[in-house]
C-alpha positions in Angstrom: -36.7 15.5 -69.3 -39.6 15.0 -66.6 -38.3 16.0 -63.6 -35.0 17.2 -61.9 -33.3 14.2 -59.9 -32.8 16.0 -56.2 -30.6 14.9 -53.5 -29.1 16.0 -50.0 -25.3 16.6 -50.3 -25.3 14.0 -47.2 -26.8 11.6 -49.6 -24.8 12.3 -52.6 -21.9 12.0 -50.1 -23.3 8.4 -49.4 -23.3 7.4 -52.3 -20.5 8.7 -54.2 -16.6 8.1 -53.4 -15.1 11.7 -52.0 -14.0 12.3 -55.9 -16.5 11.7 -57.8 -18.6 13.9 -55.0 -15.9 16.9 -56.0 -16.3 16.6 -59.6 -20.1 15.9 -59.6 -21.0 18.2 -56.8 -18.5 21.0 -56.1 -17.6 21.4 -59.7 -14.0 19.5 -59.3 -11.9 18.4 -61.8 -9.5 15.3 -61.8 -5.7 15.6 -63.1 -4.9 15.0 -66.6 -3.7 11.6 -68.0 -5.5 10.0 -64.5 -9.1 9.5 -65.4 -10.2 5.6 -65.5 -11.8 6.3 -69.0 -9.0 8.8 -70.5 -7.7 5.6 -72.5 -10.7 3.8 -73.0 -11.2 2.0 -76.4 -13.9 -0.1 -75.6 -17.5 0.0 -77.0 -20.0 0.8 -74.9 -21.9 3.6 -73.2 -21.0 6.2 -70.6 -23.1 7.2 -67.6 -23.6 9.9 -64.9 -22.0 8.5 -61.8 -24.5 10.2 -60.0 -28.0 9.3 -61.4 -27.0 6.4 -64.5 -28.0 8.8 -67.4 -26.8 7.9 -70.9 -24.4 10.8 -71.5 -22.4 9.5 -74.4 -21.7 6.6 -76.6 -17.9 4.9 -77.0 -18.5 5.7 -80.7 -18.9 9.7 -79.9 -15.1 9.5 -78.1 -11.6 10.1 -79.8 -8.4 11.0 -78.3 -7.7 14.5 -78.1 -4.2 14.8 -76.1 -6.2 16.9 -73.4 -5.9 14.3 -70.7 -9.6 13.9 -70.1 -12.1 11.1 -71.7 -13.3 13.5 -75.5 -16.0 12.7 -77.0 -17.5 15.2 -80.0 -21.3 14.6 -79.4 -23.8 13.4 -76.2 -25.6 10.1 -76.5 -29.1 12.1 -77.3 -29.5 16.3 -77.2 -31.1 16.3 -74.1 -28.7 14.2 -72.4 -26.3 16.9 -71.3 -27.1 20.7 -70.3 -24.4 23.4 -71.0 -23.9 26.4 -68.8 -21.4 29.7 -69.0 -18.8 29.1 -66.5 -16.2 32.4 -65.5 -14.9 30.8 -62.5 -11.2 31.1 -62.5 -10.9 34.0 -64.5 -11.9 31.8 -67.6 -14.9 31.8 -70.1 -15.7 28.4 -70.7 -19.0 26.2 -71.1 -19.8 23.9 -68.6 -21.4 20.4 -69.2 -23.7 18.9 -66.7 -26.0 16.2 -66.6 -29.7 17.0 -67.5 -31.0 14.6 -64.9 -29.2 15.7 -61.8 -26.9 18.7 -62.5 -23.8 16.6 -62.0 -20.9 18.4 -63.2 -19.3 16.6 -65.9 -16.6 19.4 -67.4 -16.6 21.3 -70.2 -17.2 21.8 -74.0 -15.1 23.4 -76.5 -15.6 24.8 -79.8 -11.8 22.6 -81.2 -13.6 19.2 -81.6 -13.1 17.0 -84.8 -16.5 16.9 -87.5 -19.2 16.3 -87.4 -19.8 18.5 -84.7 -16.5 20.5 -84.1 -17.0 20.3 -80.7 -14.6 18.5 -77.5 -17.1 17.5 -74.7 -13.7 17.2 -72.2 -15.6 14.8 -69.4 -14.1 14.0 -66.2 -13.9 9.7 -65.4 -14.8 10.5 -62.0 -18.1 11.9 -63.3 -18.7 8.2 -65.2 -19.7 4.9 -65.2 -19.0 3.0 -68.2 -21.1 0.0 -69.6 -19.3 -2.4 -71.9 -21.2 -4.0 -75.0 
């Protein structure tokens, strides 16, 4: 990806409601079962909130119980960068956009085929684009 998409926090602030600025910028995560998208079923594509980077296609989701929008693959492999994340006494990988560094939540290694993996994404972190 060319280069880096850099902001202020006063104009991330500005341009993001005070949730999705603590999910995308302070590493925030909504509730379970509250997420716009966490019930989605319709076809389209997902977004960073932040910069409108293709993260992941509706055909990538599934329902996982978690709470939180699943999907078991990105849009394209450079569309999300993963990170080792320790905070709260937990090893876990972190999922951010590749164009800004939003923080979008995490992957796990419990996902259904063809990957195996559960890219758990916050709503707040989203935009979602409807065919």
């Amino acid at each position: 990806m060319p280069g880096k998409i850099r902001k202020r926090n006063e104009e991330w602030k500005a341009s993001l409601t005070p949730e999705q600025y603590h999910v995308t910028r302070e590493k925030g995560t909504e509730r379970a079962f509250t997420g716009e998208y966490e019930r989605n079923k319709a076809e389209g594509t997902y977004r960073c909130v932040c910069c409108g980077n293709v993260l992941f296609d509706s055909a990538a989701k599934y329902e996982s119980g978690s709470g939180w929008p699943s999907f078991h693959s990105p849009a394209a492999g450079d569309a999300v960068d993963t990170h080792e994340d320790g905070t709260f006494g937990m090893r876990r990988i972190e999922v951010v956009c590749s164009a800004c560094d939003a923080h979008l939540g995490h992957v796990f290694p419990d996902g259904p085929q063809p990957t195996g993996l559960r890219y758990c994404i916050n709503s707040a972190s989203l935009t979602f684009e409807k065919k």
